[in-house]
MDAnalysis code that builds the backbone (N, CA, C; Angstrom):
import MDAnalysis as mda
import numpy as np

u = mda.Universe.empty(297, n_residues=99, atom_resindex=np.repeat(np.arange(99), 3), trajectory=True)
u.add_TopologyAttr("name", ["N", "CA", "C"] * 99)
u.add_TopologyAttr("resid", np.arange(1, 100))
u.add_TopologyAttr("resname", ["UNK", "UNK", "UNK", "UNK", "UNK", "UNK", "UNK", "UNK", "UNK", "UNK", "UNK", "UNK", "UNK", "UNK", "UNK", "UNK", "UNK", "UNK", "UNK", "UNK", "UNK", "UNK", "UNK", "UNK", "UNK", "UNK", "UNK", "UNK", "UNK", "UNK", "UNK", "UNK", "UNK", "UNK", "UNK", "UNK", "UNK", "UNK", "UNK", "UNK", "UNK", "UNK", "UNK", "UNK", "UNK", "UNK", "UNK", "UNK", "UNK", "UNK", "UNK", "UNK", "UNK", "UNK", "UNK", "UNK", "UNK", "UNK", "UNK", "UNK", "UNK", "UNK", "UNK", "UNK", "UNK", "UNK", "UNK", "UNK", "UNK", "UNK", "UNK", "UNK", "UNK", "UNK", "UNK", "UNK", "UNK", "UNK", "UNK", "UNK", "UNK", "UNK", "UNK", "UNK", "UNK", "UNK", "UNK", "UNK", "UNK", "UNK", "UNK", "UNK", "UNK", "UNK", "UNK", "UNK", "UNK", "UNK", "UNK"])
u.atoms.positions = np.array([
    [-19.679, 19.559, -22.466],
    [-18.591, 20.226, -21.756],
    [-17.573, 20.691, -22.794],
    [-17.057, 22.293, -22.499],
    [-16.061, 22.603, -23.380],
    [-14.672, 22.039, -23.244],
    [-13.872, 22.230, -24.499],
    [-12.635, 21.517, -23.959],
    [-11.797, 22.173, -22.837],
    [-11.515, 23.515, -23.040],
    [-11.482, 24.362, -21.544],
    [-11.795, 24.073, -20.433],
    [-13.045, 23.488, -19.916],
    [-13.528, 22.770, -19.229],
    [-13.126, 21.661, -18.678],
    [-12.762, 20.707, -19.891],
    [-12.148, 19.494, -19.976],
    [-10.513, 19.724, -19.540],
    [-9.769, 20.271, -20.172],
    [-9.151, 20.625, -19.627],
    [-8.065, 20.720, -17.861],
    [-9.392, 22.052, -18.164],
    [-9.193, 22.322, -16.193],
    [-9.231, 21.408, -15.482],
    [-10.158, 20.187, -16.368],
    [-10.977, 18.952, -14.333],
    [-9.710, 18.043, -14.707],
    [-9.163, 17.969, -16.426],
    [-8.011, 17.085, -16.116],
    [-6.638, 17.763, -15.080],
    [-6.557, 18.670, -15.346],
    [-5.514, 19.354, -14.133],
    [-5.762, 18.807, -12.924],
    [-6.708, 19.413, -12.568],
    [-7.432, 19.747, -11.165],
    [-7.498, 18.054, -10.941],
    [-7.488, 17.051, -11.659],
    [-7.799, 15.232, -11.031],
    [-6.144, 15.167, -10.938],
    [-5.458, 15.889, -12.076],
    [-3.694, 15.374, -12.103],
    [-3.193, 15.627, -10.902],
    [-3.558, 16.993, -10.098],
    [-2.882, 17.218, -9.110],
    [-3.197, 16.804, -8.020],
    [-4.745, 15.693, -7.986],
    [-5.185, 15.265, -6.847],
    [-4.503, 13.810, -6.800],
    [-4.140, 13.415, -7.976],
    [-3.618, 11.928, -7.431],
    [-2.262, 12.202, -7.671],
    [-1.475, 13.822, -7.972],
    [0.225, 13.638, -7.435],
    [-0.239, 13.634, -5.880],
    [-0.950, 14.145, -4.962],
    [-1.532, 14.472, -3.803],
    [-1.349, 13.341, -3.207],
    [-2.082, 12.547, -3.840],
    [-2.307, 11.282, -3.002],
    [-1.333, 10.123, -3.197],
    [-0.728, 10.333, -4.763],
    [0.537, 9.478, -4.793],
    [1.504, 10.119, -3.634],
    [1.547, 10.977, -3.213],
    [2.263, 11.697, -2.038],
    [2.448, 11.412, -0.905],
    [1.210, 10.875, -0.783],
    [0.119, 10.439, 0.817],
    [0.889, 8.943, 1.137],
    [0.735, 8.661, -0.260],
    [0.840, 6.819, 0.153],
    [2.387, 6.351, -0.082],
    [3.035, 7.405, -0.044],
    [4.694, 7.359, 0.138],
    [4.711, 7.406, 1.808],
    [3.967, 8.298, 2.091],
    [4.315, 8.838, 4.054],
    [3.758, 8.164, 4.155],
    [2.328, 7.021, 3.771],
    [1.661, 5.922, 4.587],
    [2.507, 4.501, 5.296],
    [2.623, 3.644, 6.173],
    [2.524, 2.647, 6.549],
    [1.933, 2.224, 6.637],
    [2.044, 0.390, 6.244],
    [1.102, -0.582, 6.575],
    [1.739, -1.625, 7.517],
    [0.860, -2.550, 8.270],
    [2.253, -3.319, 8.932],
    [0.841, -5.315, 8.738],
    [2.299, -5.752, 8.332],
    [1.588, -7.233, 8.352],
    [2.741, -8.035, 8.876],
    [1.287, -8.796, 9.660],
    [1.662, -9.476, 11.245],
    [2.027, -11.080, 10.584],
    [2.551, -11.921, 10.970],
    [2.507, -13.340, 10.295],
    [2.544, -14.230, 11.496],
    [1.923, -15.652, 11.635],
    [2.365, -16.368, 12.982],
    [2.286, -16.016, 14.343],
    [1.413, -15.004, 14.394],
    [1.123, -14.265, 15.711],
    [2.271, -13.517, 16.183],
    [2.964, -12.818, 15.163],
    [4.113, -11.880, 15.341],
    [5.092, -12.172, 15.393],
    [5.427, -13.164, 14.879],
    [6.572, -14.026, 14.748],
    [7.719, -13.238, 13.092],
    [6.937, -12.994, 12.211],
    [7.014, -11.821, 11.395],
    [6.533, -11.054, 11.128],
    [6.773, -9.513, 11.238],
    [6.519, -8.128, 10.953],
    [7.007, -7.457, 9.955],
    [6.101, -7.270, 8.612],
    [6.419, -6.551, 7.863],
    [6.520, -4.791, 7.889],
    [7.201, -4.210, 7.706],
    [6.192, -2.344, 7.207],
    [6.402, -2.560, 5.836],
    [5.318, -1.723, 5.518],
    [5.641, -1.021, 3.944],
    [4.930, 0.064, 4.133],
    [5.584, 0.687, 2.726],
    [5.259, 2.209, 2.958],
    [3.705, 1.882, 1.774],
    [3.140, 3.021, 1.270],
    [1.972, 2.728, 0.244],
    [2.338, 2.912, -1.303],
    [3.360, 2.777, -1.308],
    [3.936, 2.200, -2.633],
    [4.986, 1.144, -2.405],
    [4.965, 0.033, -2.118],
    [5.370, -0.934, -1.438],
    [6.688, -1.341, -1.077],
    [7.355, -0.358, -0.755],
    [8.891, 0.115, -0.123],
    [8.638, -0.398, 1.156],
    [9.846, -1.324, 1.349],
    [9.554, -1.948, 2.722],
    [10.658, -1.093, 3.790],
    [9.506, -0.896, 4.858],
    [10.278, 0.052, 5.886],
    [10.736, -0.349, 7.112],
    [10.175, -1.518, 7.489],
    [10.694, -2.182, 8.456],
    [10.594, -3.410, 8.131],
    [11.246, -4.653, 8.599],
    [11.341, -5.824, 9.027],
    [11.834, -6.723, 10.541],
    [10.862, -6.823, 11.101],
    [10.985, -7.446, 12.180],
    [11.229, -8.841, 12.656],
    [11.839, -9.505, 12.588],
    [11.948, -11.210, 13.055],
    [11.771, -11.493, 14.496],
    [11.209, -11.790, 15.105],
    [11.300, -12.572, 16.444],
    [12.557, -13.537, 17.103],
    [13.301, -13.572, 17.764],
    [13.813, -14.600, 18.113],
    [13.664, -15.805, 17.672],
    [12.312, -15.837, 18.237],
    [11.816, -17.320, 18.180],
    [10.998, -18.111, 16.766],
    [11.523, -16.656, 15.465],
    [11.137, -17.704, 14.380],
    [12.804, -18.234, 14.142],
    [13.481, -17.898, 14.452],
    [15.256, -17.978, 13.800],
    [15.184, -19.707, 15.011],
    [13.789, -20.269, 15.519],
    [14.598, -21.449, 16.266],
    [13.250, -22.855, 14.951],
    [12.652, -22.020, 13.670],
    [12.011, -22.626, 13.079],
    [13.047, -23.003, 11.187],
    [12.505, -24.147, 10.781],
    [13.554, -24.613, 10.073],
    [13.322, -23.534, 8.553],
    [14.637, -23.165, 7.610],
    [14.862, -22.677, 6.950],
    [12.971, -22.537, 5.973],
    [12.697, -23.239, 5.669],
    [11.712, -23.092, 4.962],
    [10.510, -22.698, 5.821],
    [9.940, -23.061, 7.052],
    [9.169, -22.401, 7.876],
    [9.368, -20.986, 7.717],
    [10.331, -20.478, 8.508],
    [10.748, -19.281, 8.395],
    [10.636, -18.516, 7.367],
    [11.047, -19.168, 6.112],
    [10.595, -18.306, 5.404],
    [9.055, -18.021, 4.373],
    [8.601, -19.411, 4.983],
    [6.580, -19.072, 5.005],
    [6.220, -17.771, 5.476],
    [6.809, -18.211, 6.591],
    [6.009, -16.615, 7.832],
    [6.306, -15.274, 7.482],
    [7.606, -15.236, 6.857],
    [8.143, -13.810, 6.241],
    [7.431, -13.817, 4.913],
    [7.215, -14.185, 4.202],
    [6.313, -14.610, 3.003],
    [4.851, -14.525, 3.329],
    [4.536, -14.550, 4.399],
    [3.103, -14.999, 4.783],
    [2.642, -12.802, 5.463],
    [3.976, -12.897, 5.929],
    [3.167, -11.644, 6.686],
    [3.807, -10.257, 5.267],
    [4.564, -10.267, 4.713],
    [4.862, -9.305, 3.370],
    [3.608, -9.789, 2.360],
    [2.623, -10.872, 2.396],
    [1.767, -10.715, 1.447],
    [0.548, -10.225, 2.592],
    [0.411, -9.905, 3.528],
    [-0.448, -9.561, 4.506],
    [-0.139, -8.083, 4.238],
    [0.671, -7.533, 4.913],
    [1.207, -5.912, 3.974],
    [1.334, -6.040, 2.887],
    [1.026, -6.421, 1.866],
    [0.388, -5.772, 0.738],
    [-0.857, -5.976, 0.373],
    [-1.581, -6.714, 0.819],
    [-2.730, -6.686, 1.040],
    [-3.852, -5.243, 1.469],
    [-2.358, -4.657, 2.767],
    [-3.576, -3.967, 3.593],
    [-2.805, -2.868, 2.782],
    [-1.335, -2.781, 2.305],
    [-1.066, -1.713, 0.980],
    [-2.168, -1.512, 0.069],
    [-2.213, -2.717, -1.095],
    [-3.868, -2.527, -1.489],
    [-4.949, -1.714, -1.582],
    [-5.199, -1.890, -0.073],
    [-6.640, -1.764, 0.119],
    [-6.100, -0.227, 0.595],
    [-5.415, 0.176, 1.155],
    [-5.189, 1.616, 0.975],
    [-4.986, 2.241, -0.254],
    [-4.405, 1.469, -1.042],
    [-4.490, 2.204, -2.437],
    [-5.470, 2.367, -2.954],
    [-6.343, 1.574, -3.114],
    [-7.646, 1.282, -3.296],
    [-8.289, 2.999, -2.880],
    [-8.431, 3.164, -1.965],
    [-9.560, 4.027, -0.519],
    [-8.966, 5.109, -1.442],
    [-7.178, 5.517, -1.207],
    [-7.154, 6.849, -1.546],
    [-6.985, 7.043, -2.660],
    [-6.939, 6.052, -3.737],
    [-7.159, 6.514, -5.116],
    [-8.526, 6.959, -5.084],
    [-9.294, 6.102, -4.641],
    [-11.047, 6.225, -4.939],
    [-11.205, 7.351, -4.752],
    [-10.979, 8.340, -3.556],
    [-11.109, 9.321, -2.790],
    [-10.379, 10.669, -3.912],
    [-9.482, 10.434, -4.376],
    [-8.613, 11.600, -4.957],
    [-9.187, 11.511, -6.128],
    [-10.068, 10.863, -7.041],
    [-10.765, 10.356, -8.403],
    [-12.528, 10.725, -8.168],
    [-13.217, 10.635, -6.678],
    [-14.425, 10.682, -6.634],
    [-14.783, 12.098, -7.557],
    [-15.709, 11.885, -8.218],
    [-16.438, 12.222, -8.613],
    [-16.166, 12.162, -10.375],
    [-15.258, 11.881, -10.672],
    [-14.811, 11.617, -11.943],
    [-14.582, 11.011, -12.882],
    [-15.623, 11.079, -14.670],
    [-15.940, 10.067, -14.774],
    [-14.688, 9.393, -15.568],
    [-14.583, 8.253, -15.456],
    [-12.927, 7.287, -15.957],
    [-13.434, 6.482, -16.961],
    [-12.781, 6.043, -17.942],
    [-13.033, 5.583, -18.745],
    [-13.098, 3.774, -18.279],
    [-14.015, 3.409, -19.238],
    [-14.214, 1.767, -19.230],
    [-12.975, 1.001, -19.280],
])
């Protein structure tokens, strides 16, 4: 392959993952904790967009409480992750990356 060549597919991959770094700004993820007792959002670069508490974790003791908020923000990023994961893969397919 010429460097011209080389080149171009590096453009043409640069502007597919500003694309998708794009994507996973407007994405949400949401993690559940305690059977909804905490609700995380995050966006897909892990900007948190909502936070939800229940009533009924604010009647669990200081350190409980803050398991479940702990428990469901590592649940959203988890499923952050695995979206990063998908649409990097996706905006990179076919291209070969170094070791």
């Amino acid at each position: 392959m010429d460097m011209k060549a080389l080149m171009e597919q590096a453009k043409g991959l640069q502007a597919k993952v500003a694309a998708a770094q794009e994507s996973l700004g407007q994405t949400t993820v949401k993690g559940i904790a305690a059977g909804g007792l905490a609700i995380v959002e995050m966006s897909g670069k892990y900007d948190l967009v909502k936070l939800t508490l229940s009533p009924d974790l604010m009647k669990e003791d200081v350190d409980t409480a803050t398991g479940i908020i702990a428990a469901a923000f590592g649940d959203a990023k988890a499923k952050a992750d695995a979206t990063i994961d998908k649409v990097m893969s996706a905006a990179t397919a076919g291209m070969p990356m170094p070791n």
